[in-house]
C-alpha positions as CSV (number, residue, x, y, z in Angstrom):
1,X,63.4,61.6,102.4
2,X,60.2,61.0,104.4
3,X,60.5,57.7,106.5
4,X,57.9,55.6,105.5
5,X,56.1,53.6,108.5
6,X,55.1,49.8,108.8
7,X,51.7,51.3,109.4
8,X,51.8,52.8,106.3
9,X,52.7,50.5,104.2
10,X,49.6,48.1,106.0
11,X,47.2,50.8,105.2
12,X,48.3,50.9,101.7
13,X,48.2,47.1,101.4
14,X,44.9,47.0,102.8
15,X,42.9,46.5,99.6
16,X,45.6,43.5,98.7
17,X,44.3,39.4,99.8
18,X,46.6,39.8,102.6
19,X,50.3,39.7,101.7
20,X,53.1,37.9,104.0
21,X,55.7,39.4,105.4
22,X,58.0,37.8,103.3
23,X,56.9,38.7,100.3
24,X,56.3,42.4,101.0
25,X,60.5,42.2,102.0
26,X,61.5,40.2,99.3
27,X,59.9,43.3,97.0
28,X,61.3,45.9,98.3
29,X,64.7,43.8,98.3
30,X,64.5,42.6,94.8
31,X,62.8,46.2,93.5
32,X,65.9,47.8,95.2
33,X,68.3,45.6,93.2
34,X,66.4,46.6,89.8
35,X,66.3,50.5,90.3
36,X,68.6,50.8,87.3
37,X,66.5,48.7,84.6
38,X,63.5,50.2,86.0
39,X,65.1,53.5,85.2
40,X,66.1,52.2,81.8
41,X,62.5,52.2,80.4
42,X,61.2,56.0,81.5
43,X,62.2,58.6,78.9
44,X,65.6,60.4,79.5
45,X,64.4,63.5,80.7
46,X,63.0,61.3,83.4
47,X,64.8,62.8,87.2
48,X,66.7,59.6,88.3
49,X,65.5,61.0,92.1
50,X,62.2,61.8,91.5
51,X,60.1,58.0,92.0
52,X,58.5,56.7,88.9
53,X,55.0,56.1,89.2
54,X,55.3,52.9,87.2
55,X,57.6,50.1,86.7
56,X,58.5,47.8,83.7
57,X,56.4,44.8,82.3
58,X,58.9,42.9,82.6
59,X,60.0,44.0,86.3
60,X,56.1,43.6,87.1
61,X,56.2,40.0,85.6
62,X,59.8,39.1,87.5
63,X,57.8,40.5,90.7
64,X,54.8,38.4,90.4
65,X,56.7,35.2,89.8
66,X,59.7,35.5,92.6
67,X,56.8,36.7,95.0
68,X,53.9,35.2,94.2
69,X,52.1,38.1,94.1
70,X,49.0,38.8,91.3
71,X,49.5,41.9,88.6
72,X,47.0,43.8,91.6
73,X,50.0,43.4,94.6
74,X,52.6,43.9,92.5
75,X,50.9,47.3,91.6
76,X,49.8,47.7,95.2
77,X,52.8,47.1,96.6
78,X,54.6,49.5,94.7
79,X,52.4,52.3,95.7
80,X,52.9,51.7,99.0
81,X,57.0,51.0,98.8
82,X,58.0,53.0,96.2
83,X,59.8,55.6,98.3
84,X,61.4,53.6,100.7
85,X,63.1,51.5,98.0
86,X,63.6,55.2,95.4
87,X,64.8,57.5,98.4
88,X,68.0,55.7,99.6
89,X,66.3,54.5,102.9
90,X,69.9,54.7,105.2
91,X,68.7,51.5,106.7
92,X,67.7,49.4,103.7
93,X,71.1,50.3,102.2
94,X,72.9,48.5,104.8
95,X,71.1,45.3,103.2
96,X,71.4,46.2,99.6
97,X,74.2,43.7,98.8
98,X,77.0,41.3,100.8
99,X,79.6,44.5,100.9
100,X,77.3,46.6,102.6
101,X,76.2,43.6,104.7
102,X,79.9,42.9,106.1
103,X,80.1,46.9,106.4
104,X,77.3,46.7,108.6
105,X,78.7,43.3,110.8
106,X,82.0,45.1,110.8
107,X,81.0,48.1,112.3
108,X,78.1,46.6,114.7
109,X,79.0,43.9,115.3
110,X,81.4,43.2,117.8
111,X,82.3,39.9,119.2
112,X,79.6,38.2,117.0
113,X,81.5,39.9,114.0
114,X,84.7,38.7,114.8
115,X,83.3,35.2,115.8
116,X,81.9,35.5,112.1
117,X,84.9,36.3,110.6
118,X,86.8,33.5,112.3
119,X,84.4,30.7,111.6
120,X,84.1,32.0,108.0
121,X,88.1,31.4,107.9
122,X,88.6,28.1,109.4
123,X,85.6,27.0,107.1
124,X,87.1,28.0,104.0
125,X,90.8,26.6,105.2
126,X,89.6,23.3,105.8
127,X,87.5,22.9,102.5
128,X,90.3,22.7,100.8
């Protein structure tokens, strides 16, 4: 995998009206949850490690509406993501859902972890 750079991606999303932060992660977060039904619509000789060069309608639509992006970011944004969220970016995974998260806090994490994992406890005791 080629690491893709922040600089990159802002040179890609240069022709966009200026995109937030926010929604350029919540993309690649939401696009990286979706890989499977984005998959689902190319033919089956499609390579499931080889990028598509499109995605879904329907996946465009979802994107536009959870981050308020026109039809032109959406496509934009893919062109300038697509890899990071295709490739396995090592870093990204760590983030890709709440079992990968606490991996993360478990290994990293160190006093905050453990301060974590106590509070979590005591909160859940004393709920009930």
């Amino acid at each position: 995998m080629v690491p893709v750079t922040l600089a990159q991606v802002a040179l890609s999303l240069s022709t966009t009206r200026g995109l937030l932060m926010s929604q350029i992660l919540s993309f690649i977060l939401y696009c990286n949850r979706l890989k499977r039904y984005i998959l689902m619509i190319h033919p089956s000789n499609h390579q499931p490690r080889i990028t598509p060069k499109d995605i879904p309608l329907e996946t465009r639509t979802f994107l536009q509406k959870s981050c308020s992006m026109d039809n032109d970011d959406v496509e934009a944004c893919w062109d300038a993501v697509k890899d990071v969220v295709w490739q396995e970016d090592p870093i990204l995974a760590q983030v890709k859902d709440e079992a990968s998260l606490q991996s993360v806090f478990s290994q990293h994490g160190g006093s905050l972890f453990r301060a974590f994992k106590l509070f979590s406890s005591l909160l859940i005791t004393n709920m009930f």
